[in-house]
C-alpha positions in Angstrom: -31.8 16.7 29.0 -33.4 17.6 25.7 -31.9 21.1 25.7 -28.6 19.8 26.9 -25.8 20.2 24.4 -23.7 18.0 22.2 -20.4 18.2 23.3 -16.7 18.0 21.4 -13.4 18.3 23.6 -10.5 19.1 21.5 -7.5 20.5 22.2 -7.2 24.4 22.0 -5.6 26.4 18.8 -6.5 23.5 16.8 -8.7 25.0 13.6 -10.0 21.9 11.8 -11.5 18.9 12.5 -13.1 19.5 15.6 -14.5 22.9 14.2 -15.7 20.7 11.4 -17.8 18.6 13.1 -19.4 21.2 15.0 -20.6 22.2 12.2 -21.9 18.6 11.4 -23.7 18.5 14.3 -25.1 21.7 13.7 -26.2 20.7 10.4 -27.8 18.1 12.0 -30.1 20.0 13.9 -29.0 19.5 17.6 -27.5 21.7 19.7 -23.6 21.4 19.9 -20.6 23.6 21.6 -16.8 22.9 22.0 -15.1 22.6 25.2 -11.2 22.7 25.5 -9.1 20.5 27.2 -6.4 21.3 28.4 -6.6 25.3 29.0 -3.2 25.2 31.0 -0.9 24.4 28.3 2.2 26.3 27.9 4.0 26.8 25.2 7.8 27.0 26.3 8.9 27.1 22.7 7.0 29.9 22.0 8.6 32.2 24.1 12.2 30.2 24.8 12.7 29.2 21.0 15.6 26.7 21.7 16.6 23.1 21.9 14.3 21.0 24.1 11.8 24.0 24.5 9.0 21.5 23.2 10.1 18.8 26.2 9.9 21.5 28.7 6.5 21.8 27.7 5.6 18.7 27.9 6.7 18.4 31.3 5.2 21.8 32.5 2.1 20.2 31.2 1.8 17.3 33.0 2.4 19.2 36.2 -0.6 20.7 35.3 -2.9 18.5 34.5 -4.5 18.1 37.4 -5.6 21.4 36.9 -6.2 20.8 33.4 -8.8 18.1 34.5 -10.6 20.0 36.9 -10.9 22.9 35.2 -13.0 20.6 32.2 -15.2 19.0 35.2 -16.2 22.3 36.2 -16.9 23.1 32.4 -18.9 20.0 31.8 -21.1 20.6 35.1 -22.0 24.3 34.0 -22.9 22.5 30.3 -24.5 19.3 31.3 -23.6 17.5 28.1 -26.2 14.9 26.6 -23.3 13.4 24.9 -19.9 13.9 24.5 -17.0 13.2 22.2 -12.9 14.1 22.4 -11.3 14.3 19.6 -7.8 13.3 20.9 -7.5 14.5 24.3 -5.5 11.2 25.2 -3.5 12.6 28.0 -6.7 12.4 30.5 -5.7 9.7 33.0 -8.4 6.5 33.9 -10.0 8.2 36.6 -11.0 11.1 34.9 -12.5 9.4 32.6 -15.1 8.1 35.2 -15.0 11.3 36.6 -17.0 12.6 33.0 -19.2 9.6 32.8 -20.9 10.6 36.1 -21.2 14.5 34.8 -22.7 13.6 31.4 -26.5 12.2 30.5 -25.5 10.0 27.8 -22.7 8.4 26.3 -19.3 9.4 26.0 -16.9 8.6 22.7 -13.3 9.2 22.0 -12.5 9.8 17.9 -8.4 9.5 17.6 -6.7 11.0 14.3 -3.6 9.1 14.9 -2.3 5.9 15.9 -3.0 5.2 19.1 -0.4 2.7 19.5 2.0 5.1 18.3 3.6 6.8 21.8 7.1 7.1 23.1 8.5 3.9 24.8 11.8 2.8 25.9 12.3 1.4 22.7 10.6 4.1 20.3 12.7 7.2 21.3 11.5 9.1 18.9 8.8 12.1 18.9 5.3 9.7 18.6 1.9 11.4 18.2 -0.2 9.2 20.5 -0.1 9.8 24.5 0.9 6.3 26.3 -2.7 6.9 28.3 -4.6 6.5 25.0 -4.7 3.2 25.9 -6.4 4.4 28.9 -8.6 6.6 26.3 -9.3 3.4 24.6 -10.5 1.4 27.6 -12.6 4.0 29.6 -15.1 5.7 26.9 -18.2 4.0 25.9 -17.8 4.2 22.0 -14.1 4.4 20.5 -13.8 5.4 17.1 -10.6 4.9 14.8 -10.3 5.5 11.2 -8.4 2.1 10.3 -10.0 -1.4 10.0 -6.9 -3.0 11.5 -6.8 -0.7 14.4 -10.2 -1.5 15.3 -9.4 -5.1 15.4 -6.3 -3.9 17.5 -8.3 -1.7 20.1 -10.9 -4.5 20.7 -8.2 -6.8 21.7 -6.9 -3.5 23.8 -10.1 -3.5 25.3 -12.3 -1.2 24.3 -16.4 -1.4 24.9 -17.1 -0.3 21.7 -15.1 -0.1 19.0 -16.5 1.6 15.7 -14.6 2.1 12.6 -14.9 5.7 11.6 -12.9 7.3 8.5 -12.0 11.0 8.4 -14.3 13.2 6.4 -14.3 16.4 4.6 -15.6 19.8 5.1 -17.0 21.5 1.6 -17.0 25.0 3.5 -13.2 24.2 4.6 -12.4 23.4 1.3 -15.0 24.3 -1.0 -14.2 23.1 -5.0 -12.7 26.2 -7.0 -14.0 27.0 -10.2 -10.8 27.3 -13.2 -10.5 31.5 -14.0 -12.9 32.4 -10.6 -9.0 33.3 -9.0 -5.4 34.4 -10.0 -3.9 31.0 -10.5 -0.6 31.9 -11.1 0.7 31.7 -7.8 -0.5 27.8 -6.9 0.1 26.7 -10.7 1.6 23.5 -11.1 2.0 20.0 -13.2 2.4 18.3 -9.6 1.4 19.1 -6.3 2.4 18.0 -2.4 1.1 19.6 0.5 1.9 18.6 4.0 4.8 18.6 6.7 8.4 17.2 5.8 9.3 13.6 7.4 11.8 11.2 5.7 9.4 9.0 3.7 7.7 11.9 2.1 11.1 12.7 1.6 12.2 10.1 -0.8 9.1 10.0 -2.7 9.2 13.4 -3.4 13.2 13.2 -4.4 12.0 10.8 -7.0 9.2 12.9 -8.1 11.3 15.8 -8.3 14.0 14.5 -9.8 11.8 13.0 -12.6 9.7 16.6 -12.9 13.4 17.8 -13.9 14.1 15.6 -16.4 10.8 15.8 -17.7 10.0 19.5 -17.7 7.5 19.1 -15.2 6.3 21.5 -12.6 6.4 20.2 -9.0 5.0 22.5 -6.3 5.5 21.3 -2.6 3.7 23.2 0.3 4.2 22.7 3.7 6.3 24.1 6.9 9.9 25.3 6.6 11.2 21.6 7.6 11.3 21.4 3.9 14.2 23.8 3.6 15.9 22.9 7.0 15.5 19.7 6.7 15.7 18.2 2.8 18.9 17.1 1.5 17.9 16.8 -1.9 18.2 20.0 -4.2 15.6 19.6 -6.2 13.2 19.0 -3.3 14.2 21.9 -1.8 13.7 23.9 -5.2 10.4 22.5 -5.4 9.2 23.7 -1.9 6.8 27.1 -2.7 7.8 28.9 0.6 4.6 27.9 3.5 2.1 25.8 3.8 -1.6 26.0 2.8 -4.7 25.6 4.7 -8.2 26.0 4.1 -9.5 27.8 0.9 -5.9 28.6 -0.3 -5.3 24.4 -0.1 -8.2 24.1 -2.2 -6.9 26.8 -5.0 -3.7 25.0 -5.0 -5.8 21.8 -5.6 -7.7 23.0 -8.5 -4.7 24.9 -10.1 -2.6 21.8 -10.1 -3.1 18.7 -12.6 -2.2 16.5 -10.1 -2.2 15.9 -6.4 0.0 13.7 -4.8 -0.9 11.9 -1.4 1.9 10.1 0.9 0.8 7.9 3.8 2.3 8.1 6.9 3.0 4.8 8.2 0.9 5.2 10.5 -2.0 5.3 7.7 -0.6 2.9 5.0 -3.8 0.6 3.9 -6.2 3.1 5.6 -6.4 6.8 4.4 -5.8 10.4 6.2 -7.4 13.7 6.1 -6.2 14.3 2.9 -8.0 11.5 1.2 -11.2 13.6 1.7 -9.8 17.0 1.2 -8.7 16.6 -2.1 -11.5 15.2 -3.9 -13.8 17.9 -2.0 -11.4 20.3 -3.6 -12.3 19.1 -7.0 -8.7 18.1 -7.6 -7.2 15.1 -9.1 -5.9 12.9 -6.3 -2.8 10.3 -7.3 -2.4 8.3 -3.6 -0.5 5.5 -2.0 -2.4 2.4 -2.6 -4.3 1.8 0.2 -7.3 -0.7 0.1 -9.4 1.6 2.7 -9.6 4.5 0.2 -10.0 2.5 -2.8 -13.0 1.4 -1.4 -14.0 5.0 -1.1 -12.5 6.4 -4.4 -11.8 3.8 -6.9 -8.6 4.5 -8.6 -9.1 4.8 -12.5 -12.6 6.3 -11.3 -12.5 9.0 -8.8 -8.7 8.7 -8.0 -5.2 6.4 -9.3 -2.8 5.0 -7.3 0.4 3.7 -7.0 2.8 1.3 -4.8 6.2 2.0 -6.1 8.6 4.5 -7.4 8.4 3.0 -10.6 4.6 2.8 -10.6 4.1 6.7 -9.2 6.6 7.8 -12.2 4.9 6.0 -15.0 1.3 7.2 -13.8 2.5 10.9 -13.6 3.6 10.3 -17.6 0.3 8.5 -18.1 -1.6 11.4 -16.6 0.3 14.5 -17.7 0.7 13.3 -21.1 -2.0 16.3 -23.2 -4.5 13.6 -24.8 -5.2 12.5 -20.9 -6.6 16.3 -20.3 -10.2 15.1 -20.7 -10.1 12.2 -18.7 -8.1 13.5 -15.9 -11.3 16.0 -15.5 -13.8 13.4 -15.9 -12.0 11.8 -12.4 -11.9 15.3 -10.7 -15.6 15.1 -11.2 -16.2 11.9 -9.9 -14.0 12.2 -7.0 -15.8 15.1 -6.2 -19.1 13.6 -7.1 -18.2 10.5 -4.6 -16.9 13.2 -1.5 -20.6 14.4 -0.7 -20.7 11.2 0.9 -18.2 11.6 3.3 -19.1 14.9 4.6 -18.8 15.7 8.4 -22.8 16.2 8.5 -22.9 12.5 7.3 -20.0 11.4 9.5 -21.7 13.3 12.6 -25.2 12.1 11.5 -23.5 8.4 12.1 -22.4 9.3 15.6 -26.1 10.4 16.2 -27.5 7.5 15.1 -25.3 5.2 17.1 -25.6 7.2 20.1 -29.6 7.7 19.7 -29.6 3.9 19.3 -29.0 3.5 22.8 -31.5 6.0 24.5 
């Protein structure tokens, strides 16, 4: 098996995470592909762009997942994985589950960027991220990582084998630190700075923000999809909002050209962190984020990061930090954050998964 590969199953047309720790593992020095799961995945809404297009979808996928499921068997018997890991994939019934454990050599682990927990029941109606058969997800694979403390203690009770906690990480090729004057800042200039997709919460912290900015004579820049203009009933949010969302190196120059970037936790994440706890500080920028005790263990606020808990709190922190005798010390942060972000890089987070799988062998 030594020239087997490392294998990550992700879902196809996603660019991020899962082409992020590829690289880790690559970095690493073993040998590493991606495998997609599911291939048969239509996109009604892409094509039929009208109410309930994305629940036709849904449904046209589970009709073919069986096909879906074989279609990775027969992938993972032409690759012969060593190890694998899916990153998400939580629609796989129980019995496929076995079904991979008897194709690949080693151990198989399951990495899920969302709640779990958080699927569609009688009494949650409302779009969830989670599949109900990540519980199954949770259950089957050998190693089960999560990215909260209190979820771990949740999917042990659930189950699970193993349960590992796991943070996100940050990719300094994804979102490599911009140097001041190396691009035209001009367009991603701001005093304040949101980037991410509209929901409600995010909503009425921004409304404040904004309508603080206004008073104040502040700049607030807000990047994301165009739910922010279909969706925002407040006018000043909906001034605020730059037109699209940023990804990649043009999140990063947004980062750097801002003083301040905000960060919002879904409540999903409140106490833990997201993706954007890494990304930022890897961007070099100055990260202002919901108080959370997972990443003030990782960026200590009034070190590498502040925080807040309130309305009240987030307003008087944006004065503190704004005000011009804070320029030096707001950089001093950037640095640190930055500084502190090397150790949270998907080589080391992929290096961990090593280690705990190599322990084993």
């Amino acid at each position: 098996m030594s020239d087997s590969p490392y294998v990550v199953v992700c879902p196809p047309g996603v660019v991020g995470m899962a082409d992020s720790v590829l690289d880790g593992l690559l970095q690493n020095g073993v040998n590493a592909r991606i495998i997609h799961f599911p291939k048969l995945q239509p996109r009604v809404e892409k094509v039929l762009p009208v109410r309930g297009a994305p629940t036709l979808s849904r449904l046209a996928g589970s009709m073919l997942l069986p096909g879906s499921v074989a279609l990775l068997l027969a992938d993972l018997v032409r690759a012969r994985p060593r190890a694998l890991l899916f990153i998400k994939c939580d629609t796989l019934p129980a019995l496929a589950y076995r079904a991979v454990k008897r194709i690949v050599g080693g151990p198989v682990a399951a990495f899920h960027p969302d709640d779990p927990f958080n699927f569609r029941t009688l009494a949650n109606r409302h779009r969830a991220p989670a599949h109900r058969r990540a519980l199954d997800q949770i259950r089957e694979v050998d190693d089960y990582m999560i990215w909260s403390h209190a979820l771990v203690e949740r999917c042990r009770a659930e189950g699970a084998k193993q349960v590992h906690y796991f943070p996100f990480a940050c990719d300094a090729n994804l979102h490599a630190r911009q140097v001041p004057g190396s691009f035209d800042d001009a367009e991603f200039k701001a005093d304040i700075m949101f980037v991410g997709a509209w929901d409600e919460t995010r909503e009425r912290w921004l409304a404040k923000v904004a309508d603080a900015a206004a008073a104040r004579g502040y700049d607030l820049a807000i990047w994301g999809p165009s739910a922010w203009k279909t969706h925002t009933s407040n006018a000043a949010v909906k001034a605020a909002w730059r037109g699209r969302g940023l990804y990649g190196d043009e999140l990063a120059k947004a980062v750097c050209a801002s003083k301040i970037s905000l960060n919002f936790l879904r409540a999903q994440n409140v106490g833990a962190c997201n993706m954007r706890t890494f990304e930022i500080p890897c961007a070099g920028g100055f990260m202002l984020h919901e108080r959370a005790a997972d990443a003030a263990r990782m960026f200590p606020p009034g070190e590498a990061c502040d925080d807040f808990a309130d309305a009240t709190e987030l307003l008087a922190k944006l004065d503190h930090w704004l005000a011009p005798e804070r320029d030096a010390e707001r950089q001093q942060v950037r640095d640190r954050a930055h500084e502190l972000s090397a150790n949270f890089s998907y080589r080391a987070w992929t290096r961990q998964l090593l280690d705990l799988w190599e322990g084993r062998a």
